[in-house]
C-alpha positions in Angstrom: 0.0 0.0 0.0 1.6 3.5 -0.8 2.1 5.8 2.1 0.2 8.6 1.2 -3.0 6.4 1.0 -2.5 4.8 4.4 -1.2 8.6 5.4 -4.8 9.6 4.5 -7.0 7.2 5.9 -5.3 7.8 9.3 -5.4 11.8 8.9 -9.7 11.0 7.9 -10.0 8.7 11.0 -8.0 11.2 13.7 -10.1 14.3 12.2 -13.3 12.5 14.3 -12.9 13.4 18.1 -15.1 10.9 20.2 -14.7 10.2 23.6 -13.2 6.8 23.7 -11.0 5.5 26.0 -7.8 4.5 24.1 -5.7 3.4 26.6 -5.1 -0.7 25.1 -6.0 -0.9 21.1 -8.7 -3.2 20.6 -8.1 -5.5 17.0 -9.6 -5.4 14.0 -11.1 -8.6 13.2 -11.8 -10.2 9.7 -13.8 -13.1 8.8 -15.7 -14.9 6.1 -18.9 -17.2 6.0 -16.5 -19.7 5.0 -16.8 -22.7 7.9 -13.1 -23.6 7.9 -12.1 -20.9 6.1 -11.6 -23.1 2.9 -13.4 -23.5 -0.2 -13.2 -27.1 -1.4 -15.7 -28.1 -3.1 -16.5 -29.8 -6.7 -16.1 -26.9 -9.8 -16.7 -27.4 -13.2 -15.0 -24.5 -15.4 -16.9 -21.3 -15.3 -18.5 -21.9 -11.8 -18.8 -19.3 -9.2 -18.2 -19.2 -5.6 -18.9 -16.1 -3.4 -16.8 -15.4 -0.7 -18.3 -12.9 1.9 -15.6 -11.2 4.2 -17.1 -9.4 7.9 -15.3 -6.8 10.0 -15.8 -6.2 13.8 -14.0 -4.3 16.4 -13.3 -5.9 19.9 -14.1 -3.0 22.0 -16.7 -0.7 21.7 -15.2 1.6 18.8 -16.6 0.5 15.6 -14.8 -0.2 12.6 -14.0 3.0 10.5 -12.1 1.4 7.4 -10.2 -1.4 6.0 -7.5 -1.5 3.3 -8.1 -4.5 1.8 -6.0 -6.7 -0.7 -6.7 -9.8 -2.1 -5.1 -11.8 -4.9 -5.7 -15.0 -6.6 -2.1 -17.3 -6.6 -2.7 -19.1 -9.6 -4.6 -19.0 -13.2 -6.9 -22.0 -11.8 -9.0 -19.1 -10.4 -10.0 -15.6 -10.4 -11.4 -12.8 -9.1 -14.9 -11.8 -11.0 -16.4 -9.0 -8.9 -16.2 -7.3 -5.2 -19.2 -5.8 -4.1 -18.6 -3.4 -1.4 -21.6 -3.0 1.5 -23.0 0.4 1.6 -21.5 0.7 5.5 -18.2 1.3 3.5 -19.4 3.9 0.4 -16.1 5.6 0.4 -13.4 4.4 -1.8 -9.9 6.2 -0.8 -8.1 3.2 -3.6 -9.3 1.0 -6.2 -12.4 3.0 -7.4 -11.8 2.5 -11.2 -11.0 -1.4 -10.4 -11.6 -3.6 -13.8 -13.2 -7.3 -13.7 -12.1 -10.6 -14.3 -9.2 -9.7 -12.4 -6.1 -11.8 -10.5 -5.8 -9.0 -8.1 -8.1 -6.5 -6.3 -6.5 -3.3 -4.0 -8.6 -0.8 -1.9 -8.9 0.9 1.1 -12.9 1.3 2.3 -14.4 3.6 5.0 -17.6 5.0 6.1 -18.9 8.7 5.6 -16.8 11.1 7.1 -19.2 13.1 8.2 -22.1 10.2 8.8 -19.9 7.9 10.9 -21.5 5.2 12.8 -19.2 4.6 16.2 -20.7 1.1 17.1 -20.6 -0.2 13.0 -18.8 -3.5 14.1 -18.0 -2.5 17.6 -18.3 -5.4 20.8 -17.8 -8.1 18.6 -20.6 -8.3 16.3 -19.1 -8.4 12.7 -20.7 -6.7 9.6 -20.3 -7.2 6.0 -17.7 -5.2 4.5 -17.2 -7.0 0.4 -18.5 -9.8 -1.0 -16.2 -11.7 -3.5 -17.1 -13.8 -6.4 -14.5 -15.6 -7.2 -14.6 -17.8 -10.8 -13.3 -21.2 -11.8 -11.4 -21.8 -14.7 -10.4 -25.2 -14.8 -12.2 -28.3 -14.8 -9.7 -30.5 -13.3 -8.7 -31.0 -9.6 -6.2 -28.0 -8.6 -5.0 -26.5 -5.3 -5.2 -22.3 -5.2 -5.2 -20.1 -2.9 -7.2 -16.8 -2.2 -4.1 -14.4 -0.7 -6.1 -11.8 2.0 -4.1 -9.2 3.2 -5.5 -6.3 5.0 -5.1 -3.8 7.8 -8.5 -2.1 9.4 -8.7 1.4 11.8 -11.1 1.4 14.8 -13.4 4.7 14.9 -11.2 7.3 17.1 -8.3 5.4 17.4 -4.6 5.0 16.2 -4.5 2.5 13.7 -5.1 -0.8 15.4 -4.0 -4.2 15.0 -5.8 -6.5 12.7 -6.7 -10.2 12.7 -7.6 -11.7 9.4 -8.7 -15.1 9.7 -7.0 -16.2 13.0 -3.7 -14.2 12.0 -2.7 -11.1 14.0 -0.7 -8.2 13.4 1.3 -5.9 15.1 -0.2 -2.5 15.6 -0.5 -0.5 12.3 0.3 -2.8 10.4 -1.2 -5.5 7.8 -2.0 -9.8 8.3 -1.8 -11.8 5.9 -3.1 -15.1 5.2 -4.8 -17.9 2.3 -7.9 -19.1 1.3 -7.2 -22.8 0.2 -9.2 -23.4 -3.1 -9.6 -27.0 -3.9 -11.2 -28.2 -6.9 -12.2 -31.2 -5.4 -13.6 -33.7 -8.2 -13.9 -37.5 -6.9 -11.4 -39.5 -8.6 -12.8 -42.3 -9.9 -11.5 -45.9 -7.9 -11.7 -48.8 -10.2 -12.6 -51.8 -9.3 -10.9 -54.3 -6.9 -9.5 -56.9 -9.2 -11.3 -59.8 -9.4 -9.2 -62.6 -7.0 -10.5 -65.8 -8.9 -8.5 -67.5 -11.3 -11.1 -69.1 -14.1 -9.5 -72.2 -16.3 -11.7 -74.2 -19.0 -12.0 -78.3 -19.0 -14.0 -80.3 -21.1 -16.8 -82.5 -19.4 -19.5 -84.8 -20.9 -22.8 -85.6 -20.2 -25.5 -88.6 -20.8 -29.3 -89.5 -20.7 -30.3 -92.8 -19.4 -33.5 -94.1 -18.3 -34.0 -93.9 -15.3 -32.4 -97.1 -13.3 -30.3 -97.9 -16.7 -27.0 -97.6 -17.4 -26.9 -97.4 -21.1 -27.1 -93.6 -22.6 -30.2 -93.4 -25.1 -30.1 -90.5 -27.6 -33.4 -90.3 -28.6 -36.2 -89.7 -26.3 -39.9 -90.2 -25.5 -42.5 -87.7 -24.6 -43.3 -87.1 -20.9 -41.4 -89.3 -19.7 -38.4 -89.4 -17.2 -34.6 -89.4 -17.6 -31.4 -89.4 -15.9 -28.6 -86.3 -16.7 -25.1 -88.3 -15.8 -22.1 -85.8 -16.3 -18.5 -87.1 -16.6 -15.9 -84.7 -15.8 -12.1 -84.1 -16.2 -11.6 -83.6 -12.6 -13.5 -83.9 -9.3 -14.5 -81.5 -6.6 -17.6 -80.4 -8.6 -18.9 -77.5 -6.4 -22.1 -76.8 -8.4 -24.2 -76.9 -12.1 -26.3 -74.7 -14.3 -28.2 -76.7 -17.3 -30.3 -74.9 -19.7 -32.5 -76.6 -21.5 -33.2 -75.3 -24.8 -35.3 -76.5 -28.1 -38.0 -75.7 -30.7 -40.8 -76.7 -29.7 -43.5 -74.2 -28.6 -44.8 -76.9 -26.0 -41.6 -76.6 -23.7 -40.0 -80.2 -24.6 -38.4 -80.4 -20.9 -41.7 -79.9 -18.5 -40.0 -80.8 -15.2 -36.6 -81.5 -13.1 -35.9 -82.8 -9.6 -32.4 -83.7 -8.2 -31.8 -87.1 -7.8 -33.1 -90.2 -5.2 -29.3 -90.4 -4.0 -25.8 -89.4 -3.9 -23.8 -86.2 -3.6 -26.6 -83.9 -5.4 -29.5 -85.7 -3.7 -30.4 -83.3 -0.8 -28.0 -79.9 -1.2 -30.9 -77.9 0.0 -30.1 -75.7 -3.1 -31.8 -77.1 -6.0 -33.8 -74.9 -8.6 -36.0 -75.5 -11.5 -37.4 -72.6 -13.1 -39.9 -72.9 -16.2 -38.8 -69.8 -18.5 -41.7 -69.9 -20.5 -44.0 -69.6 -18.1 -41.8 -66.6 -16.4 -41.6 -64.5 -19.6 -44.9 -65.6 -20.8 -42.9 -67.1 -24.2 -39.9 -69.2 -24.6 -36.7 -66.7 -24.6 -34.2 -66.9 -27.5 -31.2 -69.3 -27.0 -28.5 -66.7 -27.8 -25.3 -68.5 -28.8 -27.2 -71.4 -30.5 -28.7 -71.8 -33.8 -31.5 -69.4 -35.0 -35.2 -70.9 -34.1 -34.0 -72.0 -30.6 -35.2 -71.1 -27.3 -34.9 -71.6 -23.4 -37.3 -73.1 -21.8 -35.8 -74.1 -18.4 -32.8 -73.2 -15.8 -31.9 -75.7 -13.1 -28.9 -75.3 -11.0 -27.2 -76.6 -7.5 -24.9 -75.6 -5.5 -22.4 -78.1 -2.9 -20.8 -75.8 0.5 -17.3 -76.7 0.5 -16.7 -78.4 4.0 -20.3 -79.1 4.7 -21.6 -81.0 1.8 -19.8 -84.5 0.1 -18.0 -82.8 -3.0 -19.4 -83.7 -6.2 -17.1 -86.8 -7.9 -15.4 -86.4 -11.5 -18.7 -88.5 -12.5 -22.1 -88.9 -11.2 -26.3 -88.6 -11.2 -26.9 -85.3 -11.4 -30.6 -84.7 -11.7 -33.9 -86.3 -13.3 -35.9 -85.1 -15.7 -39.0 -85.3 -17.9 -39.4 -84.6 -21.0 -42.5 -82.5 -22.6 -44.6 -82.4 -26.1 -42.2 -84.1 -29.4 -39.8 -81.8 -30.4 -35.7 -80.6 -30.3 -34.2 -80.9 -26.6 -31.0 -79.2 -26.0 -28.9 -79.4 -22.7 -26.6 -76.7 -22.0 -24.3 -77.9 -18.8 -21.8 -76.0 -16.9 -20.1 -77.6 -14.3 -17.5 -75.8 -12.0 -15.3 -76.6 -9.4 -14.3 -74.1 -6.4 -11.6 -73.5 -4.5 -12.3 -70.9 -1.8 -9.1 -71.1 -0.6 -7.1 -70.3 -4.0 -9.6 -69.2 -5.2 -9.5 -71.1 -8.0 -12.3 -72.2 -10.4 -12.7 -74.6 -13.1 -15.5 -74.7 -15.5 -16.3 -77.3 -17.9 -19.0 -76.8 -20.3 -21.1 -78.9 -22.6 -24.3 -79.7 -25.1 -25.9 -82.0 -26.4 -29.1 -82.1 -28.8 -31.8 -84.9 -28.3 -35.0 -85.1 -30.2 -38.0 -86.0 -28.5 -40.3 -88.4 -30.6 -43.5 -89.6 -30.2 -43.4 -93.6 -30.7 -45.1 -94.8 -33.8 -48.3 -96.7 -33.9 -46.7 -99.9 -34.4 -44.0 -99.3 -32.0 -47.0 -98.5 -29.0 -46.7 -100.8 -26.1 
């Protein structure tokens, strides 16, 4: 600040004679609406963020002017206006001041001859600027709003000033920063997945049920074993789709099996597609014309149930109206503590035919 502007604020405030007992200066103090005095928050490029600054007195003069100077440390931010509260009509600096600015100078009083002694006095701040301060980047960025300023009681020397928990000596300015944060989340991605997923090959047959020969042509409503034959054992669970062309559902029904490891898991499901969606859903992956008709799956719980062999009865099932039947089967194996898994995949197409007359019973 040039001495002759400071020179003439003091020679204004000095010219009012009030009866005020200056025997200990009182401070100047200078806050904002700010919580923590920081601004972080989330800016996109062309936001604003208004700053309002108070000024009280800790005695019972009241706050007579303030030079104030505030500058923006980087190109991440600027200054886009200062509006000055009408307490503080006179401009002694920075009348003519220009916006978008990095940098804003000026000293502010009240009237000289329409002083208010108790503006600000006993504590109980007033507004003295509000600042609009505009972003300019998009990207996260630490700034800084730089305050410096130096404030005169009403009747007194000039005093010592706190701005924003920093004090000064007596007649002279405090300086401190605004932090301005730009504060966009950065996105986290996502915890890699721990399981390691190999491929095997696996088998499956249809048998009737008790027999131990496959059969690869089946008969209408009636009911078949699935046996699977796999290239390792520790089979922790199954999903089967069962897919075909025929508008009558050529799989009507599934249950698990009278015995064995996937007899009683607790965790078998049969679930009728059809009838869910209201019309067979399309078997994407397979041949046009095909469609899903059911979804069965089980599940085994590592260390409570008997693990699944390399080979075994998997489920029963009936068969519907003539048509196509395909079985989709994945089988995988888990290993919770490697996390390990193993799937082994295969299909088979079986038509369902109804027996000819001369092949009736």
């Amino acid at each position: 600040m040039k001495r002759s502007t400071w020179i003439t604020l003091i020679a204004a405030t000095l010219v009012l004679v009030i009866a005020i007992n200056t025997s200990a200066q009182d401070l100047v103090r200078i806050a904002t609406d700010l919580g923590p005095n920081t601004l972080d928050q989330v800016f996109g490029a062309g936001d604003l963020a208004p700053v309002t600054f108070y000024v009280s007195g800790d005695g019972q003069a009241g706050v007579f002017g303030v030079d104030f100077d505030i500058r923006s440390v980087s190109d991440d931010v600027r200054i886009a206006s200062v509006t000055y509260d009408p307490a503080f009509p006179a401009a002694l600096r920075g009348r003519d001041q220009t916006f978008p600015t990095l940098r804003v100078h000026t000293v502010r009083t009240q009237r000289l001859r329409r002083v208010d002694r108790a503006l600000g006095a006993r504590g109980q701040p007033v507004p003295f600027a509000t600042v609009e301060l505009e972003v300019l980047n998009d990207a996260n960025f630490e700034s800084a709003l730089q305050v410096e300023a130096r404030g005169t009681l009403v009747g007194q020397a000039p005093s010592g000033t706190n701005v924003l928990g920093t004090v000064s000596d007596e007649g002279r300015a405090a300086r401190t920063a605004i932090p301005v944060i730009n504060a966009r989340p950065v996105p986290v991605p996502p915890a890699p997945d721990p399981w390691i997923v190999d491929f095997a090959a696996a088998t499956m047959e249809v048998r009737p049920i008790g027999g131990r020969l496959p059969v690869s042509t089946l008969a209408p409503n009636t009911t078949y074993e699935l046996h699977y034959d796999a290239t390792q054992g520790g089979i922790t669970g199954y999903i089967l789709f069962a897919v075909g062309t025929s508008e009558g559902a050529p799989l009507a029904t599934a249950a698990p099996p009278d015995s064995g490891a996937w007899s009683d898991t607790g965790w078998f499901t049969f679930e009728p597609l059809g009838a869910r969606l209201n019309a067979a859903a399309p078997a994407y992956g397979y041949p046009d014309g095909l469609y899903r008709y059911a979804l069965l799956g089980d599940d085994l719980v590592p260390g409570v149930d008997t693990l699944g062999r390399a080979t075994g009865h998997l489920c029963n099932f009936t068969t519907g109206e003539a048509g196509l039947l395909g079985l989709a089967l994945i089988l995988y194996a888990e290993d919770f503590d490697t996390y390990d898994i193993v799937e082994m995949a295969t299909f088979a197409q079986l038509p369902v035919t109804a027996p000819l007359n001369d092949e009736a019973p």
